[in-house]
C-alpha positions in Angstrom: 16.4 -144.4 199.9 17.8 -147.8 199.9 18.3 -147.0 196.1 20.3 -143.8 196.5 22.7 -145.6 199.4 23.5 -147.9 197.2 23.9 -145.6 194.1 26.2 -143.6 196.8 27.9 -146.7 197.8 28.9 -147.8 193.6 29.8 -144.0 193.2 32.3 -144.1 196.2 34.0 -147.6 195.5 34.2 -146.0 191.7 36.0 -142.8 193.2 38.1 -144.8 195.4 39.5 -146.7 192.5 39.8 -144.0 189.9 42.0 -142.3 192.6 43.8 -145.9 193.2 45.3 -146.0 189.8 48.3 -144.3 188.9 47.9 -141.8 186.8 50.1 -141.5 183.0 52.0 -138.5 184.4 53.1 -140.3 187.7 57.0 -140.0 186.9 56.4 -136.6 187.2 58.5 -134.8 189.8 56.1 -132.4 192.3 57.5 -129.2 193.3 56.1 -128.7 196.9 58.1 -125.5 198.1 61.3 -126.3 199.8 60.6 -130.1 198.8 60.2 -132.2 195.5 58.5 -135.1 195.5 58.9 -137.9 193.4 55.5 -140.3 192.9 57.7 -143.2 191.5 59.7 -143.4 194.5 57.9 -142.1 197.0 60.4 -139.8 198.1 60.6 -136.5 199.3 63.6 -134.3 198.0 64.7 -131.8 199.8 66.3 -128.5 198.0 70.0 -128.4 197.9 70.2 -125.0 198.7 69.1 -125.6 202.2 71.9 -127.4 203.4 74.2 -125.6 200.8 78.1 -124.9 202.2 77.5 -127.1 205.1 79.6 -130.1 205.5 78.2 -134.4 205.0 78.6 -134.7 209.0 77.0 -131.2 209.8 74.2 -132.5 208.2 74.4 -135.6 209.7 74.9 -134.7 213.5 72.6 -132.1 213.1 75.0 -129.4 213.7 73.4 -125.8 211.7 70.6 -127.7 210.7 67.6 -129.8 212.2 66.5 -132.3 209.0 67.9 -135.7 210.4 66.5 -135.2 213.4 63.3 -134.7 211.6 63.1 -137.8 209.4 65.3 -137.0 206.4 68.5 -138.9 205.6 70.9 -138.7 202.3 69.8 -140.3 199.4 71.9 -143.0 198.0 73.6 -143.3 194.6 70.7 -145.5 193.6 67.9 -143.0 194.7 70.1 -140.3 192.9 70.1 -142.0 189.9 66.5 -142.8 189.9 65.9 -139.0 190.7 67.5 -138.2 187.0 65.6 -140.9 185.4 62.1 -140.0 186.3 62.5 -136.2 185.7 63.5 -137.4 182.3 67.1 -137.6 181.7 68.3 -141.1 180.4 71.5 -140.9 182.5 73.7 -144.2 181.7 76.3 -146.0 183.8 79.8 -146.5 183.7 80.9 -150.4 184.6 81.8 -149.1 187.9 78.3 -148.0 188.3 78.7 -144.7 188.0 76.6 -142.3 186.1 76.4 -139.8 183.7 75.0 -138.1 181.1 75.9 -135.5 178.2 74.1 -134.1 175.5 73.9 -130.8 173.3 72.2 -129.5 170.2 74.0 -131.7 167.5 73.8 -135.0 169.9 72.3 -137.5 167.7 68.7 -139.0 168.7 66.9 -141.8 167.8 63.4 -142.6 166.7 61.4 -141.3 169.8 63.6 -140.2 171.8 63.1 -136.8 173.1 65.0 -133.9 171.7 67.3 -131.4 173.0 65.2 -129.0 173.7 62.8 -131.5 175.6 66.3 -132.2 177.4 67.3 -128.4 178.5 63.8 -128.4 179.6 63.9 -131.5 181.9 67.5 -130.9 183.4 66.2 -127.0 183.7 63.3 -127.9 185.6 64.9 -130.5 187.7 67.9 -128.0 188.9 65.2 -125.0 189.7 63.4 -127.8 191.8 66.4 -129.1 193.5 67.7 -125.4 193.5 70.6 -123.8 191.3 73.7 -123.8 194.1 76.0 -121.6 190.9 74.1 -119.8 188.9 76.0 -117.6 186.2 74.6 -115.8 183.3 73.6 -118.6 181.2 75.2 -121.2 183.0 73.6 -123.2 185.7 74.9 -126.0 188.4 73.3 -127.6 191.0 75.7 -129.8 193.1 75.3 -132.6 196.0 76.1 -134.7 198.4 74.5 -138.2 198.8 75.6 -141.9 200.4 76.4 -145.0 198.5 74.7 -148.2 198.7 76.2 -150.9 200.4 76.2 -153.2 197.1 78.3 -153.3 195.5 80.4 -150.7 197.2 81.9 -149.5 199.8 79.1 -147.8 202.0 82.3 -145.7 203.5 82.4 -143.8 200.1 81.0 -140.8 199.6 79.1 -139.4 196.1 79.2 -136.3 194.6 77.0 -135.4 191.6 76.7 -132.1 189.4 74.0 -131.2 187.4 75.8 -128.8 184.6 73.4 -127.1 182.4 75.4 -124.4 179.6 74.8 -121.9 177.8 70.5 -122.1 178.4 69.0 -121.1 175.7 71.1 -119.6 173.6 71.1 -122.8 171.1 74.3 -122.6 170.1 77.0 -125.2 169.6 78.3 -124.4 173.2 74.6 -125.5 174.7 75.6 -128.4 177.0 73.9 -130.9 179.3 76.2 -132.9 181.8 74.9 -135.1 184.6 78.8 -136.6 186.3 79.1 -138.8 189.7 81.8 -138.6 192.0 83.8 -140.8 194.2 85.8 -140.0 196.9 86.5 -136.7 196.0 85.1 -134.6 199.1 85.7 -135.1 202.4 82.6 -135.7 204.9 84.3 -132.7 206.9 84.9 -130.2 204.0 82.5 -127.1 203.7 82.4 -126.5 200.3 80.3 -123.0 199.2 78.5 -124.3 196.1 77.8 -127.6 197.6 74.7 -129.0 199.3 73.4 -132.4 200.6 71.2 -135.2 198.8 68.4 -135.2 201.8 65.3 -137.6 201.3 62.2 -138.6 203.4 60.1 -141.9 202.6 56.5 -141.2 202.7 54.0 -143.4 201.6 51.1 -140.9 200.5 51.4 -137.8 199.8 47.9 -136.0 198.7 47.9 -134.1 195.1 46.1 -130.9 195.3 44.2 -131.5 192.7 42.9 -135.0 193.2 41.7 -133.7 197.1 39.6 -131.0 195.6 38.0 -132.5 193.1 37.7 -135.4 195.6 35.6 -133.0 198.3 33.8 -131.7 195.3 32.4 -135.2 194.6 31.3 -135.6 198.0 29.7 -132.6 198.4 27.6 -132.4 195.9 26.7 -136.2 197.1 26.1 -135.1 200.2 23.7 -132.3 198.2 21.5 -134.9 196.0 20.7 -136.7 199.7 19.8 -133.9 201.5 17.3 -132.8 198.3 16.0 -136.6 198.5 15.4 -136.5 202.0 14.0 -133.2 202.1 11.5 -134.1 198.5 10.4 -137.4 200.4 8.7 -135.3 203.7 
């Protein structure tokens, strides 16, 4: 018996840090319903559509909608930006620290680098997450509104980004990605119809499906092998 606990004990401490380390496809964004989480951050993202046509201080003063109240805040340029980056798309920065990113079919790429059809992909799957706030035919935008960090700049400004993703599919020379940022250019008391809100919610863990089951599977059929042992040794 002494021999099983600690056969139980090695197996546990193994699961524990097996489930500990990261796995390779942690960058990966998590579509969880209305919300998208992203295991780099930490972050919970949720969809634009849901505060979509509703003003910055609507959101903020809770007025239409209950999220602030409820833990979630806008996201800030930075967060924003780090959103792009670990769905995929290797937005760049202006010197003013805004970013952006464009690419099509005949956009050169370099050894490595993914290819435009890996691109579409990554910005298409990224906008359905977030959800499409002007979808048309073969052209999709998702648009937001998010804070800006207080370094370097003013924490008064707003940002606006777009997510423009043309002609999908259709691999022709007007197939477009563009990721642009915004300053200044909406008012925190406009409604805008095609526009929604950056909101995020810091949480530490947040359980993967698949690691729980296979997780209570372990321990079940531990929990099996000692019952058997116990009942063997009457």
């Amino acid at each position: 018996m002494f021999r099983f606990n600690c056969a139980s004990l090695a197996a546990m401490a193994a699961i524990s840090l097996l489930l500990g380390v990261p796995a390779k496809a942690a960058t990966v964004l998590i579509d969880q319903g209305d919300v998208t989480y992203d295991p780099s951050s930490h972050l919970q993202w949720l969809d634009i559509t849901k505060t979509q046509g509703l003003s910055y201080n609507d959101v903020l003063t809770n007025r239409s909608v209950d999220y602030v109240r409820h833990g979630w805040r806008f996201a800030t340029d930075m967060e924003v930006a780090g959103l792009y980056h670990d769905a995929g798309l290797p937005i760049a920065e202006y010197p003013n620290a805004t970013f952006f990113f464009t690419s099509n079919p005949s956009a050169p790429t370099g050894p490595g680098d993914p290819t435009y059809a890996e691109l579409e992909h990554n910005a298409f799957t990224l906008g359905s997450e977030l959800g499409w706030t002007l979808p048309s035919g073969n052209d999709y935008f998702t648009t937001g509104l998010f804070d800006i960090a207080p370094n370097p700049r003013n924490p008064a400004t707003l940002g606006l980004t777009t997510l423009s993703l043309l002609a999908y599919l259709s691999g022709g020379p007007d197939s477009r990605i563009d990721i642009n940022e915004y300053l200044d250019t909406v008012g925190k008391d406009d409604y805008i119809r095609n526009i929604g809100s950056f909101l995020v919610r810091d949480v530490s863990i947040v359980p993967v499906h698949g690691q729980a089951l296979s997780l209570a599977a372990i321990l079940l059929g531990l929990t099996g092998v000692n019952f058997w042992r116990r009942k063997q040794s009457r």
